[in-house]
Every structure is written in C-alpha cells, then in structure tokens.
C-alpha positions, -999 to +999 in steps of 0.1 A: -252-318+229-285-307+211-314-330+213-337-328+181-373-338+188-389-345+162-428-346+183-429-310+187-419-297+148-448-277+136-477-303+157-505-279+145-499-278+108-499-317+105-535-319+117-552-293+093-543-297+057-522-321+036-506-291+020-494-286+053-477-314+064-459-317+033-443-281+046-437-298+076-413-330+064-401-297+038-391-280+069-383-312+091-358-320+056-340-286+059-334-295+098-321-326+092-296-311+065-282-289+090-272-315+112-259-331+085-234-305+079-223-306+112-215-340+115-197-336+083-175-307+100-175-332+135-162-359+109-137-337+091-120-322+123-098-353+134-082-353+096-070-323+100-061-321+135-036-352+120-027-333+090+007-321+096+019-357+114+022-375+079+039-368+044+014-369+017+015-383-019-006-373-049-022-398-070-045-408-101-075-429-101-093-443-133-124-464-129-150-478-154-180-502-139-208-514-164-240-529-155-267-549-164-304-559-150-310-594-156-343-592-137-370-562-131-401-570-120-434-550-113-425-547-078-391-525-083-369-557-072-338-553-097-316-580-098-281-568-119-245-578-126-221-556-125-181-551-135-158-529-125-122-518-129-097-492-116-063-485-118-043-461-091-012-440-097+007-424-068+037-403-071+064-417-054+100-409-070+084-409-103+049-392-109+033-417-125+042-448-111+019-483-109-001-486-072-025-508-085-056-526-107-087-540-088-110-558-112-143-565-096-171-586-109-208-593-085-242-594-080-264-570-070-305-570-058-321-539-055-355-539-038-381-504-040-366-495-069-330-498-060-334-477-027-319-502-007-295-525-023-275-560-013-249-574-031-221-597-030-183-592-049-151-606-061-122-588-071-087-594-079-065-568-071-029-567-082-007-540-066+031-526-056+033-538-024+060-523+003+084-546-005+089-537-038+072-565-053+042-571-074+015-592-055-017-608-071-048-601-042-086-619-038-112-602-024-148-613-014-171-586-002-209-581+014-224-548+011-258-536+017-265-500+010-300-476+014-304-442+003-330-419+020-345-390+000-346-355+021-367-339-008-363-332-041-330-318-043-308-336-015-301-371-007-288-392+022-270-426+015-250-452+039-232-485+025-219-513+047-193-535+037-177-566+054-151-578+030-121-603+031-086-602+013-062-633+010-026-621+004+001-638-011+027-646+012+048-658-009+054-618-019+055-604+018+053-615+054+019-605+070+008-608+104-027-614+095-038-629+065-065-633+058-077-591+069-115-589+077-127-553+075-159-536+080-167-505+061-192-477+066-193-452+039-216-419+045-227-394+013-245-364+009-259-359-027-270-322-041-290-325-077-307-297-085-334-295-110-333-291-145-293-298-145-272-326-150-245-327-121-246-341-090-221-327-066-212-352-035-193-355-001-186-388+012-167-402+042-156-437+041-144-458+077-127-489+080-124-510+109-100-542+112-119-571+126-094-601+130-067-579+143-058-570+178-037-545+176-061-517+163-088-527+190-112-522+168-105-486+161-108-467+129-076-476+112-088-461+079-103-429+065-113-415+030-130-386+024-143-377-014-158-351-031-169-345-065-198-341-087-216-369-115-224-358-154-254-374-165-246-373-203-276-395-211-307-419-194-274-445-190-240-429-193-226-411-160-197-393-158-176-386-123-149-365-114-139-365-076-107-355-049-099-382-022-083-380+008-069-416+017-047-424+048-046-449+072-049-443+111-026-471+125+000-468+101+029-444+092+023-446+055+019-416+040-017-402+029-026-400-007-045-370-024-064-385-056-074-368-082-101-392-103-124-398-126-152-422-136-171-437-164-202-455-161-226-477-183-259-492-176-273-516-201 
C-alpha cells in the first residue's frame, strides 16, 4: 500500500512566495485526484467481479425536486425546503412496467455557503412489492453532506444518510420492520470553465443496521454516472446511468437510464 505524505510535498516553495504555495495545494490537488481514481477503480472491481452471478433488468428513472431558501443570512447559513419526486420503471415481462413513486418533502441548513449541509426528510414511497402487491411506504431520513473543492475544476463530495422505513405488513411478511440503514454516498464532480455541464461519478453504500443476518456488511451498491445542464442561474438539468443491485439478495440488478429536473426559487 502507498503511503501519501503530505509534509514533504514541495516544503521549499511554501516558504518563499505566495504564488508558490498556491502551485503547491495546485499540485497537492492533482495528487489527490489520482488517488481518487484509484479508489474509484478499487470500488468498481467487486461489481464486476459479481457481474455474471445475477440476471439484470433495465429500468427508467424520472425525478423533479424544487427548492426554496426561507433564510440566508450574511454569514452563508441557508436554511431551505425542498420537494422531491421520482418515479422508477423496470422491465420485467413488460418494458415499462410500475416499480415505484417516492415523494419526499424536508428541511435542509446549509452553513459556509451550503458547503456542508444537514437535513432531515420524509417520504412516502409507494411501490410493486415481490408479492405482487402494491404497498404504501414511510420514510424518515438524516443526512449530512460536505463537499471539498480540489481547485477550480474538480470537486470532492460525501453524504451520510441514516434513514428508517415502516412497511406495511398488511401487504407482505417482513422479518424486520422497521429497516434502519446507513448510507454513504461518494462523487467526483468535473466542471470545466466557461461550460455548462457537469459530468459526475458516484458510488452509493448501504449498510443494514437492525438486521443480523448481513452483519453489518454492504448489502447495497449503486454506482452513477452522468453529467448536469445548467440551463440558467436556477434550472439544472441531469441525465445519468445507474447500476443498482443488492449484495445479500438474489434479486436481479437494475441498469437505469434517468433523468432529472431541478428548480431553485
């Protein structure tokens, strides 16, 4: 394993001139990118060692969120309110059939001018569920977020997410209800200059917290990429791939192809 030391990059130049130690956390950024990538390929290799032990299913996602400050102060603390919706297709036996609609309404507070973020969620989710019946779901979600600037062209960001869903038994027989998860999602973000897109690679991991049988273990991965349209100073546009499968399950993985409208008021 490489050790990167971070004491011994470029010492001289940081004690002469400022011009050069902005080089410095320039170069120290374009390190830090490598290893990026390689994590990312680190990441990537146990998907595809798993690739062939699974069917696979394609899918559609459409998703529209809107947002509103209701507080900005001189500080950069943003409070906002934000709402949310997607609905997934998958193609089962027919191409286009219902998976589901998650409607999410919350809170969010931003502090340094929205570089790190808390917030707290509800969303109802109504979905096919595997025994052919359609079951109503609530959701209550944490997340905290922070995005790190590497310079002026890439950025680093993580989200955390402990969230809790309350089935309906009524619909299905669950062995734990209600699921606790913990999520920990992972992007690098390209913008370059003087254009409008935003191309993107995320990885997304879910661990089950109330249920022994996992151990704790990754039971869920998603990988996305895609790029964000800026048509205007408040109107994004997305388009994005996903790889979604679950590690503890047989259920087949689903390739999504999506897209994305967003609104800031």
């Amino acid at each position: 394993m490489q050790i990167f030391d971070l004491s011994n990059v470029n010492r001289r130049s940081i004690r002469i001139t400022p011009c050069k130690f902005t080089a410095t956390v320039v170069g120290m950024g374009v390190v830090l990118r490598k290893r990026i990538n390689y994590c990312l390929l680190f990441l990537l290799f146990p998907v595809l060692a798993i690739a062939q032990e699974r069917g696979t299913q394609g899918g559609l996602s459409l998703q529209y969120e809107a947002e509103k400050d209701l507080l900005d102060n001189r500080y950069g603390n943003i409070l906002s309110i934000s709402v949310d919706e997607e609905i997934r297709l998958v193609g089962n036996n027919n191409p286009a059939s219902f998976d589901r609609s998650v409607t999410s309404i919350g809170f969010n507070y931003g502090l340094f001018n929205n570089r790190l973020k808390t917030g707290v969620y509800y969303a109802f989710i109504y979905l096919w569920n595997g025994d052919y019946l359609y079951e109503p779901r609530h959701r209550f979600y944490f997340n905290m977020s922070y995005k790190q600037p590497l310079d002026r062209q890439w950025q680093v960001l993580w989200r955390g997410r402990v969230q809790s869903t309350l089935r309906d038994e009524n619909t299905g027989m669950y062995r734990v209800n209600p699921r606790y998860v913990m999520k920990n999602k992972f992007e690098v973000r390209y913008h370059k200059l003087g254009t409008p897109f935003q191309p993107y690679l995320s990885c997304d991991f879910s661990t089950y917290l109330n249920d022994n049988e996992t151990h704790y273990d990754i039971a869920r991965l998603r990988f996305q990429a895609g790029t964000t349209y800026r048509l205007n100073l408040t109107n994004t546009f997305d388009v994005f791939i996903r790889w979604d499968e679950y590690r503890t399950k047989d259920d087949p993985r689903i390739i999504y192809l999506g897209a994305s409208y967003s609104m800031k008021f």
